[in-house]
Backbone as CSV, one residue per row, in Angstrom:
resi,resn,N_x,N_y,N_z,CA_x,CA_y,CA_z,C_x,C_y,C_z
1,UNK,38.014,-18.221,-5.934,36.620,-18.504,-6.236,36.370,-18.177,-7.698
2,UNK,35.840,-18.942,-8.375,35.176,-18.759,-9.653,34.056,-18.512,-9.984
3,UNK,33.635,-17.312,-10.322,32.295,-16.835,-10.112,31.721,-16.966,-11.238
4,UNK,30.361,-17.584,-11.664,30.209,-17.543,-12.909,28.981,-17.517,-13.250
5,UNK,27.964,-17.093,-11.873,26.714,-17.080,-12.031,26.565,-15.389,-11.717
6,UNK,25.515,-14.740,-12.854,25.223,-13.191,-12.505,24.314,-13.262,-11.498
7,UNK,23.916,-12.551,-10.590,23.245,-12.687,-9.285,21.826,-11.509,-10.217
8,UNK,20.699,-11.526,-9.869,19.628,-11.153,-10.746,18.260,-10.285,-10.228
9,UNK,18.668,-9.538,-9.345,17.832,-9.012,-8.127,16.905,-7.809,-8.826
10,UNK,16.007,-7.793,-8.465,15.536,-6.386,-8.806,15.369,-5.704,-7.732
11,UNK,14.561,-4.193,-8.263,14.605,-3.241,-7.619,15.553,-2.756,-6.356
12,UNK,16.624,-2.951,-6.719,18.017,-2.559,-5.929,18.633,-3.733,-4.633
13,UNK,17.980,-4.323,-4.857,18.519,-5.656,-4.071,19.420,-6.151,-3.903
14,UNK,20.167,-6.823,-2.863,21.276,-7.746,-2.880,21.640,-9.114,-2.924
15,UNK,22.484,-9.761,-3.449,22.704,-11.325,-3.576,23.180,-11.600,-2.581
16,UNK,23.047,-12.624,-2.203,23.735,-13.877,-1.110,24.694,-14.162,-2.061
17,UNK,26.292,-13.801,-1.939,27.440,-14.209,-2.885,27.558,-15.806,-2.891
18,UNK,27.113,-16.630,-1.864,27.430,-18.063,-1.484,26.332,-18.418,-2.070
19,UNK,24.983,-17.716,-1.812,24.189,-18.830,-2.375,23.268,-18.352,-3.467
20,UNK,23.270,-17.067,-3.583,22.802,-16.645,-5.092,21.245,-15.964,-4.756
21,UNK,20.966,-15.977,-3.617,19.370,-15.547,-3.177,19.371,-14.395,-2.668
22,UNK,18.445,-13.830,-3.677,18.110,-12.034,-3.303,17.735,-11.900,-1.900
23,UNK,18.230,-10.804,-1.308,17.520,-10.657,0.228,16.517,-9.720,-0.302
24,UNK,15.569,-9.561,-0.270,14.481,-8.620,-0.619,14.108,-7.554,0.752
25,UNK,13.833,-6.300,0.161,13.426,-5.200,0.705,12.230,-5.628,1.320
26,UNK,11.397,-5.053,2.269,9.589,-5.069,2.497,9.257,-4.355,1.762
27,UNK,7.977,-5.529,1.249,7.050,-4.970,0.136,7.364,-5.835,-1.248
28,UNK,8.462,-6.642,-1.442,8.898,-7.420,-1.847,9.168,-8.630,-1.482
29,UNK,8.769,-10.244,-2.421,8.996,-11.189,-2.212,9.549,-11.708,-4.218
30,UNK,9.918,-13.163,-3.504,10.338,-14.024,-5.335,11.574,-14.166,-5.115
31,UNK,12.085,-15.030,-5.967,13.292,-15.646,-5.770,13.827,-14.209,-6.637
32,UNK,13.779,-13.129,-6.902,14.438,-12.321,-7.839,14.029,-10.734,-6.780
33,UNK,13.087,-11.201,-6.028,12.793,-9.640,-5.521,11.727,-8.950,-6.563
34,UNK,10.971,-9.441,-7.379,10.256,-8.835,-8.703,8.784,-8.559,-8.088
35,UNK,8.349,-9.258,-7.123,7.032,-9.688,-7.183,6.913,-8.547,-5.676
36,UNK,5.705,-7.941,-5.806,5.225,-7.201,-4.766,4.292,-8.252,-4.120
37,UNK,4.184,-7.368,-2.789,3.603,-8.304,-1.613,2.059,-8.567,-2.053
38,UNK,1.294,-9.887,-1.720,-0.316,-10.327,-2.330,-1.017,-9.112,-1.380
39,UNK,-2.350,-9.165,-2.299,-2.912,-7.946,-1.304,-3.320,-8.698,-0.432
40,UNK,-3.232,-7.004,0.953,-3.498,-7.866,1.948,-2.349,-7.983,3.132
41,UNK,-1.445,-8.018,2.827,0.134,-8.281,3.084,1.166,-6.805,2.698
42,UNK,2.258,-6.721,3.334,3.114,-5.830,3.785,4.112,-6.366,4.231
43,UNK,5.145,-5.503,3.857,6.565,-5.327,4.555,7.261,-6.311,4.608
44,UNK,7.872,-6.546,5.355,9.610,-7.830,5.430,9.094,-9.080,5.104
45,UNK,9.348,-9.814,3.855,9.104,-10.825,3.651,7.539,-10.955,3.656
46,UNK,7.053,-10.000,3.651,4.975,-9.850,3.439,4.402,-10.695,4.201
47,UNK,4.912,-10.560,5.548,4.406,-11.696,6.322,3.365,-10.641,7.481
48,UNK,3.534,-9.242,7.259,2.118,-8.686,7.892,0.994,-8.080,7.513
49,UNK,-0.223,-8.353,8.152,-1.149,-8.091,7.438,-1.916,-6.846,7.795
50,UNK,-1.934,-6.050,6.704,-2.704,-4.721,6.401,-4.680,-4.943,6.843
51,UNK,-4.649,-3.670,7.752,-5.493,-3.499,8.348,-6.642,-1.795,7.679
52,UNK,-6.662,-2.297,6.389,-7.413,-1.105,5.601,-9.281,-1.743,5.740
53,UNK,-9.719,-0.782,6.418,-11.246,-1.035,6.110,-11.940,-0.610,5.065
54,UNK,-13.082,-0.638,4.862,-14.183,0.263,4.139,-13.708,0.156,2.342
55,UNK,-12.376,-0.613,1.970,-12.257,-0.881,0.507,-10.923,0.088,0.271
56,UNK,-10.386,0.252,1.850,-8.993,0.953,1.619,-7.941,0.354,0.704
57,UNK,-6.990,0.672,0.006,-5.664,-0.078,-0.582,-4.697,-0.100,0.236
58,UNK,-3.834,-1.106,0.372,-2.828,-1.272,1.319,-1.647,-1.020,0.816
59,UNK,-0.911,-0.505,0.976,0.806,0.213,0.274,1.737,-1.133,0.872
60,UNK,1.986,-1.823,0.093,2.348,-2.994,-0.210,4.036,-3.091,0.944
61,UNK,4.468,-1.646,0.828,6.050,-1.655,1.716,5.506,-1.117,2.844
62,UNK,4.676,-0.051,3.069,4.872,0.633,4.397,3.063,-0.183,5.237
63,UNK,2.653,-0.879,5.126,1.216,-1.229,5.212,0.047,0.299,5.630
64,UNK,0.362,1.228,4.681,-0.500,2.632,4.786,-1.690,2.269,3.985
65,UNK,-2.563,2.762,4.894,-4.199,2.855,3.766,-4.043,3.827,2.706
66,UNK,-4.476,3.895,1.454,-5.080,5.173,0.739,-6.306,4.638,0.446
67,UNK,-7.163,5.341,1.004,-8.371,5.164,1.499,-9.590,5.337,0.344
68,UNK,-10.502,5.227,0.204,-12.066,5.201,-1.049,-12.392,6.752,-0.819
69,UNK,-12.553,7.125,-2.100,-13.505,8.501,-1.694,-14.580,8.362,-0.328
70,UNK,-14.237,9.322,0.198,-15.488,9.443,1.649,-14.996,8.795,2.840
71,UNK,-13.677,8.458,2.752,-13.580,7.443,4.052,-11.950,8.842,4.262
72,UNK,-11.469,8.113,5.757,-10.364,8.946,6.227,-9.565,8.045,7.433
73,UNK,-9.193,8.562,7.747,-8.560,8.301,8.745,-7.138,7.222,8.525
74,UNK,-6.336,6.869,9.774,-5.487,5.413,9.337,-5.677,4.416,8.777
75,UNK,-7.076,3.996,9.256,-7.480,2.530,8.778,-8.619,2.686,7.790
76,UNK,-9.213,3.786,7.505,-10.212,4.119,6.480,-11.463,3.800,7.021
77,UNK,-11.445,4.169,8.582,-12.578,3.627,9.042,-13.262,4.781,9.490
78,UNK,-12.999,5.528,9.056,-13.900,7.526,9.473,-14.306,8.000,8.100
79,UNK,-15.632,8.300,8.006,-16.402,8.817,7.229,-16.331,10.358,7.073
80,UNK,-15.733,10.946,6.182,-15.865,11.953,5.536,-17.230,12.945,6.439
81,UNK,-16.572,13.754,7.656,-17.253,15.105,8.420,-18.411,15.601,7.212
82,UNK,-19.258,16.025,8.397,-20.159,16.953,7.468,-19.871,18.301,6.466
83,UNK,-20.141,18.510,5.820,-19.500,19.628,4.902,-18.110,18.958,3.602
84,UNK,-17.786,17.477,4.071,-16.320,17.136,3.288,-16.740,16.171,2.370
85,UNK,-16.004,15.941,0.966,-16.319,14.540,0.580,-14.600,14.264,-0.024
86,UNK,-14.772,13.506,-0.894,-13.594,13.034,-2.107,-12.530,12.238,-0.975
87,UNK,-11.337,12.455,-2.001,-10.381,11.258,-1.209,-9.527,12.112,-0.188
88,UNK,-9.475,11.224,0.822,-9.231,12.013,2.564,-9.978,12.752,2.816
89,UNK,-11.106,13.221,2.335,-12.525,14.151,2.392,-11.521,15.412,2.166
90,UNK,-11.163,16.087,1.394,-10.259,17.316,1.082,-10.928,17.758,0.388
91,UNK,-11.819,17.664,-0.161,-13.001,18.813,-1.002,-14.348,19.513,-0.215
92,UNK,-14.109,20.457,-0.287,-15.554,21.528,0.718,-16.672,21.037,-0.420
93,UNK,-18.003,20.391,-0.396,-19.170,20.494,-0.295,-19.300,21.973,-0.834
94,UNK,-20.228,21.911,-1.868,-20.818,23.367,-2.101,-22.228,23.507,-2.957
95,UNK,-23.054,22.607,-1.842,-24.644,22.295,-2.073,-24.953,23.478,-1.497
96,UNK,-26.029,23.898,-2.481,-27.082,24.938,-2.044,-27.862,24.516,-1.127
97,UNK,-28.847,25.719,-0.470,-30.243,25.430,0.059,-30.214,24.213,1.179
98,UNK,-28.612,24.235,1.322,-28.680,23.252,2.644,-28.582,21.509,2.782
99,UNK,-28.488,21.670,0.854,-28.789,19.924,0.980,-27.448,19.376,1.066
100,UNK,-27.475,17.970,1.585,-25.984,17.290,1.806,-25.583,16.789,0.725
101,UNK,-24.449,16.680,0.815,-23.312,16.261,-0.395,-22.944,14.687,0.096
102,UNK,-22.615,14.020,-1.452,-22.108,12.599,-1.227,-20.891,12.532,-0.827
103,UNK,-20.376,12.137,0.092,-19.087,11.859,1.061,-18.216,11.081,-0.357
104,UNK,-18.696,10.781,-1.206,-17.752,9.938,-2.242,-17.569,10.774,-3.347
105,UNK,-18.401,10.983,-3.878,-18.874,11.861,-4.875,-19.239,13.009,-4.989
């Protein structure tokens, strides 16, 4: 065999020796493997679709929410408990005199 084409994959990918086409990881698509999945889309060949509510981001390989300040949960569909705000609500509230705090802010 005479090989004479470089095979051109990114992010650690492999060639098809016969026919020269990257098999791409999930989370990856393109004839090179370069291009991350459209939002919206996930995993093997980005053919599933991410289920982030409330203005969640979708992690393009594993379809995980990271969720908006004030929101929580898997799908970003739980509002930041009383007393919590920021991102995954991980900040204690520390309003005086009883008043409530912005779940975002």
């Amino acid at each position: 065999i005479n090989c004479v084409h470089k095979c051109e994959c990114h992010n650690g990918e492999h060639c098809d020796r016969a026919t020269g086409e990257c098999q791409c990881a999930p989370g990856w698509r393109g004839s090179r493997c370069n291009i991350s999945c459209s939002d919206g889309k996930y995993g093997a060949g980005c053919e599933m679709k991410c289920n982030c509510d409330n203005g969640g981001k979708c992690d393009h390989i594993s379809g995980s929410c990271l969720c908006k300040p004030g929101w929580h949960g898997t799908f970003c569909s739980r509002v930041c408990p009383s007393g919590f705000w920021g991102q995954d609500c991980q900040q204690r509230c520390e309003c005086g005199l009883g008043a409530d705090c912005d779940t975002a802010s």
